[in-house]
C-alpha positions in Angstrom: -61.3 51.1 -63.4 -63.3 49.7 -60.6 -61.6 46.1 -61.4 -58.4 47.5 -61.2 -59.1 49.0 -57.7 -60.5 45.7 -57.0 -57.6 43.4 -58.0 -54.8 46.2 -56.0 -56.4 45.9 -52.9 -56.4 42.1 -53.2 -53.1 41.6 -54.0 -51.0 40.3 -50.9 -47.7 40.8 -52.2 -45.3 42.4 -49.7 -47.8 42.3 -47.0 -44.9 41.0 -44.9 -42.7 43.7 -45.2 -45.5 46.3 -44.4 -46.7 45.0 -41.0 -43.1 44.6 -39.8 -42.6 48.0 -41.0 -46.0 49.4 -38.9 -44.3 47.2 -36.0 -41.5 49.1 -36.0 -43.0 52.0 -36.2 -45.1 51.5 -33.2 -42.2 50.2 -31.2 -40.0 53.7 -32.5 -43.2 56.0 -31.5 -43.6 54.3 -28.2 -40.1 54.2 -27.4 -40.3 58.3 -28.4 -43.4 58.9 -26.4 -41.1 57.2 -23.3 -38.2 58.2 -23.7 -37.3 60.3 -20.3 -39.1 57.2 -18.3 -36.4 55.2 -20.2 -33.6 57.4 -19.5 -34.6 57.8 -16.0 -34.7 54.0 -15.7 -31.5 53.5 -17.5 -29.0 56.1 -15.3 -31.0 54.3 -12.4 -29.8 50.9 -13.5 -26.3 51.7 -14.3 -26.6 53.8 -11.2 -27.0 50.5 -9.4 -24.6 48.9 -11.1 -21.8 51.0 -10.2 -21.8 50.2 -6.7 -21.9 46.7 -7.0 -18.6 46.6 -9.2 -16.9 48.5 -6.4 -18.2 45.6 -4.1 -16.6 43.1 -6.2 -13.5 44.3 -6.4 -13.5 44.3 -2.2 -13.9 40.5 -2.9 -10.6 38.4 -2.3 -9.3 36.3 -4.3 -10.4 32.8 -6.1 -7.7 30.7 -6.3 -8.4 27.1 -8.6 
């Protein structure tokens, strides 16, 4: 029994697959834990945005 524990904590098969999973994970709980500092930051930035498109369309004309 004691070999058997042995040889399944050795094997390395699909060791890939678990740490991008725990990656992921970590990236999902972060992005949880922040999520109103991202929202904030997000209206802010399209916020932004807004007024520079209305700029640009004061712009005249490029004519090639």
């Amino acid at each position: 029994m004691l070999n058997k524990i042995k040889t399944f904590w050795q094997e390395e098969e699909g060791m890939g697959t678990v740490e991008i999973l725990m990656i992921v994970g970590v990236l999902v709980a972060i992005a949880v834990f922040f999520r109103k500092t991202i929202n904030v930051w997000v209206t802010r930035l399209v916020s932004g945005a807004d007024p520079a498109i209305q700029k640009s369309d004061d712009l005249p004309e490029v004519v090639h």
